[in-house]
C-alpha positions as CSV (number, residue, x, y, z in Angstrom):
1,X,8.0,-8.4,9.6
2,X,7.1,-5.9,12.3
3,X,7.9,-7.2,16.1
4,X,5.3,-6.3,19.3
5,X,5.3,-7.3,22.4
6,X,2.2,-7.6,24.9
7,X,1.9,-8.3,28.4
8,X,-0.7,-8.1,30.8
9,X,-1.1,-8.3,34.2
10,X,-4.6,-8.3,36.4
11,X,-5.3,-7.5,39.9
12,X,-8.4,-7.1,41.3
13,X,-10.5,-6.9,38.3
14,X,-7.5,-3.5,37.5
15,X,-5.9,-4.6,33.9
16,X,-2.6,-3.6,33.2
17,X,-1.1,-4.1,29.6
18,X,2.2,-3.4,28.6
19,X,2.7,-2.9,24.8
20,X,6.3,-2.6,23.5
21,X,7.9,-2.7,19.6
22,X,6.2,-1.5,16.4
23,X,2.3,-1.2,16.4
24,X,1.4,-1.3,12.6
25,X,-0.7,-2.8,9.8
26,X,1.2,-6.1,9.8
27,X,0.5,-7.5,13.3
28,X,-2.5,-4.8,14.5
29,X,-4.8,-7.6,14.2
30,X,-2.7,-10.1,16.0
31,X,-2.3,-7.0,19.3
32,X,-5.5,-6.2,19.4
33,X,-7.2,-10.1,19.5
34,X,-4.4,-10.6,22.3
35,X,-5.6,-7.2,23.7
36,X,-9.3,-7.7,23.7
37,X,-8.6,-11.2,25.2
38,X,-7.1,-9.5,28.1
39,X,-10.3,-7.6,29.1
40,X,-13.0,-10.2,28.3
41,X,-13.9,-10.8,32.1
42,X,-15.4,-7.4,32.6
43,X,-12.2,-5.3,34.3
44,X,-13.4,-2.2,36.4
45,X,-9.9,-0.3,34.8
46,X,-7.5,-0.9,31.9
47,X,-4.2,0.6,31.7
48,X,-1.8,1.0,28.5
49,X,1.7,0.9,29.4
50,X,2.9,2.5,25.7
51,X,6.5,3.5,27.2
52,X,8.5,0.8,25.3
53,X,6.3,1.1,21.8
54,X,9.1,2.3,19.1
55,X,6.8,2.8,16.4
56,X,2.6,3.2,16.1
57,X,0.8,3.5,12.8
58,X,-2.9,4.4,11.9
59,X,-3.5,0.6,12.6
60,X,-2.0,1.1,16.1
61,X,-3.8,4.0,16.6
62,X,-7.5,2.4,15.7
63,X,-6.4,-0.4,18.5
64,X,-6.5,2.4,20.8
65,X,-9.5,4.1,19.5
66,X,-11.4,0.9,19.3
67,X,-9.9,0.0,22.9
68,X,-11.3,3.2,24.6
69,X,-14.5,3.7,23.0
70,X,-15.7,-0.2,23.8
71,X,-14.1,0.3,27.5
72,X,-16.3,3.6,27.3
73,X,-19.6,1.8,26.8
74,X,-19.1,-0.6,29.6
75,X,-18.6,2.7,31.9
76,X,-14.5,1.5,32.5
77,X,-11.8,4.2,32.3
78,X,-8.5,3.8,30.0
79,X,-5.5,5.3,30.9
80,X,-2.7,5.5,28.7
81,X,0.7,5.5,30.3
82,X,3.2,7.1,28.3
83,X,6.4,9.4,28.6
84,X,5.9,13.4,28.1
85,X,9.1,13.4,25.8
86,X,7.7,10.3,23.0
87,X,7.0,10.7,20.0
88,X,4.5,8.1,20.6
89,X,2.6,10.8,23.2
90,X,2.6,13.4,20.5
91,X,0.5,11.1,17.8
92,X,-2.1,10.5,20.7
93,X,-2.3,14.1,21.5
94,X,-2.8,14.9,17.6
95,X,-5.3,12.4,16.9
96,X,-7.7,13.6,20.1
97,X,-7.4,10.5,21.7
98,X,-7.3,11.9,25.0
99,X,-10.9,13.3,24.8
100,X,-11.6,9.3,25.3
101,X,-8.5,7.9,27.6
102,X,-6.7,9.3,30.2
103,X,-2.8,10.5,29.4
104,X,-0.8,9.5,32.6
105,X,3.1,10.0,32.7
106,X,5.7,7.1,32.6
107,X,5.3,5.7,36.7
């Protein structure tokens, strides 16, 4: 069994989640209810803390995808914080995810 962490934090209507461990098939769906939980009130931006994620899969990736594109319709930025070095930074480069979320360095 896969471990990940999430943690958000909200101020001002500005969502900040922190996502750490392995993102994969086994507990995608569990992330991404806890995920979409977090942003049910309607935030006016959504941030992605991915600096502490060990390990992202397709599954991971879809979160993400599925994260920025509903954000997208409600006219809300995403940005995806994340260090230049990862591996983890690579995979969202590759798969074009940037043409819907913002890439931020590690603050």
């Amino acid at each position: 069994m896969t471990v990940a962490t999430v943690q958000v934090n909200a101020d001002n209507g500005s969502i900040r989640i922190g996502l750490g461990g392995d993102l994969d098939r086994a507990n995608a769906a569990t992330v991404e209810q806890e995920i979409f939980t977090a942003i049910s009130d309607q935030p006016t931006a959504v941030s992605v803390d991915l600096t502490n994620v060990t390990y992202m899969d397709s599954a991971g990736k879809r979160i993400l995808f599925t994260l920025a594109s509903r954000l997208r319709e409600s006219h809300v930025a995403l940005e995806l914080i994340v260090a230049f070095d990862s591996p983890i930074r690579r995979l969202i480069e590759l798969s074009g995810l940037e043409a819907l979320a913002r890439l931020a360095p590690r603050q």
